[in-house]
C-alpha positions as CSV (number, residue, x, y, z in Angstrom):
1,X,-61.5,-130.1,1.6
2,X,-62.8,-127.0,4.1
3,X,-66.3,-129.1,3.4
4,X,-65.0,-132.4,3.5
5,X,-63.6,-131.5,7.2
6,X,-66.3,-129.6,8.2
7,X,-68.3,-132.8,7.4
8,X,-66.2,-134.9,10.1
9,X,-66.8,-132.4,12.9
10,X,-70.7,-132.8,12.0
11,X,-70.1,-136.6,12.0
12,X,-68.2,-136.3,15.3
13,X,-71.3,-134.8,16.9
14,X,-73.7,-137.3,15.8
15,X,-71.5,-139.9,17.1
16,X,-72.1,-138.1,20.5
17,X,-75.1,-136.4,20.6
18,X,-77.1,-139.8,21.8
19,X,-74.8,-140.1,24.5
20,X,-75.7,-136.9,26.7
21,X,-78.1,-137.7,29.2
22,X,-77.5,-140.9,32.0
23,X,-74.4,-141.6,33.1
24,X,-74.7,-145.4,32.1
25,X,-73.5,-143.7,28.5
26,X,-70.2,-142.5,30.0
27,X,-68.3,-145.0,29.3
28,X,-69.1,-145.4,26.0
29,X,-68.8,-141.4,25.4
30,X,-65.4,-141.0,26.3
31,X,-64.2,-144.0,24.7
32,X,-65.9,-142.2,20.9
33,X,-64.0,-139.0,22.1
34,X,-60.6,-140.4,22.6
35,X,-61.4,-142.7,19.3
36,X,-61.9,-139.5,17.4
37,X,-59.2,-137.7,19.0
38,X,-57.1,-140.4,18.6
39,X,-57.0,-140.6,14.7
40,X,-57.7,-136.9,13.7
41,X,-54.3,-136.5,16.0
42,X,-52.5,-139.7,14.0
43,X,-54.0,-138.7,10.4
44,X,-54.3,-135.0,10.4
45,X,-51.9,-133.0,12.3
46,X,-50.0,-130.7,10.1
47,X,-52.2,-132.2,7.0
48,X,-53.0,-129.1,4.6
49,X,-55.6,-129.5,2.8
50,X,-53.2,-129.3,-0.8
51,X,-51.8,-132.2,0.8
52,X,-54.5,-134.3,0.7
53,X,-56.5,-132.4,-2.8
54,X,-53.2,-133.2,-4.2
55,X,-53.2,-136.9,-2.8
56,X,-57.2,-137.6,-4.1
57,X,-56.1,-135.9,-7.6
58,X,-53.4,-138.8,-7.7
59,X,-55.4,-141.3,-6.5
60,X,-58.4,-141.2,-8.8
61,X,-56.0,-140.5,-12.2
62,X,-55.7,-144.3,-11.4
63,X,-59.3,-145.6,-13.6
64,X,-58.9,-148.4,-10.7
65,X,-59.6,-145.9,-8.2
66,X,-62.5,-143.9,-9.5
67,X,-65.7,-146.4,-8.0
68,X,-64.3,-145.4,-4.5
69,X,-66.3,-142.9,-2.3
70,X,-64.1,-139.5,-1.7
71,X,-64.5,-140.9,2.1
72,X,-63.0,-144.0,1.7
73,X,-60.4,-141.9,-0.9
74,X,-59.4,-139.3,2.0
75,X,-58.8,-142.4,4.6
76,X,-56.3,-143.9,2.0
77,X,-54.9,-140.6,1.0
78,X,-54.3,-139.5,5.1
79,X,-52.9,-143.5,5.6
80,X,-50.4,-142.8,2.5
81,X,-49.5,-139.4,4.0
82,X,-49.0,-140.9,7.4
83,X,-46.5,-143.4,5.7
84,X,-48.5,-146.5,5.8
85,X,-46.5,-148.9,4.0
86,X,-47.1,-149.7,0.3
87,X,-47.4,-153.1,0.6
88,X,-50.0,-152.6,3.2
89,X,-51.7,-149.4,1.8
90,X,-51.9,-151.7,-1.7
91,X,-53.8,-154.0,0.3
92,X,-56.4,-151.7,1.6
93,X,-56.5,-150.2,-1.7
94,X,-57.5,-152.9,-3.2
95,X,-59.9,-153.8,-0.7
96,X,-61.7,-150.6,-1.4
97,X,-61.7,-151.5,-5.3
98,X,-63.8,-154.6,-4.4
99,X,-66.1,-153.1,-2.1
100,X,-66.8,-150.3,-4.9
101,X,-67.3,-152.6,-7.2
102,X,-69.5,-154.9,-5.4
103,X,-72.0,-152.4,-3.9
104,X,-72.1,-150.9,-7.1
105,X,-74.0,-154.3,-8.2
């Protein structure tokens, strides 16, 4: 997970990097920054990282679940801990299947 997280922040700086320089990009800057900000605050304060191992473990002992990227994984495993309801986490889990499945083809 330490990598997993260490990956975002590396991701968070590519999404910003372009963006220093005129000040036509400022806009557009601090709207990525408070995006970012805005779901690591919703989806990973006081998150451990046994929290969410624990929640990917569970999720791909489901066969179902197993074509789906540990990306897309982590963002249904932070949306079940954030108490997304069922009905609507079922929803976006199943969307996931699909997608799996169809760029798998």
């Amino acid at each position: 997970m330490t990598g997993f997280f260490d990956g975002m922040e590396l991701g968070h700086d590519f999404s910003i990097w372009d963006f220093a320089g005129p000040k036509e990009n400022e806009a557009c800057l601090v709207q990525t920054l408070k995006s970012y900000d805005s779901f690591k605050t919703k989806y990973t304060q006081n998150v451990t990282n046994d929290q969410i191992a624990d929640g990917l473990t569970t999720f791909y002992s489901d066969y179902r679940n197993r074509s789906i990227p540990i990306h897309d994984a982590v963002w249904l495993v932070l949306n079940s801990i954030a108490g997304t309801p069922k009905e609507t986490l079922d929803k976006m889990i199943e969307g996931f299947r699909k997608s799996a499945v169809s760029s798998e083809r």
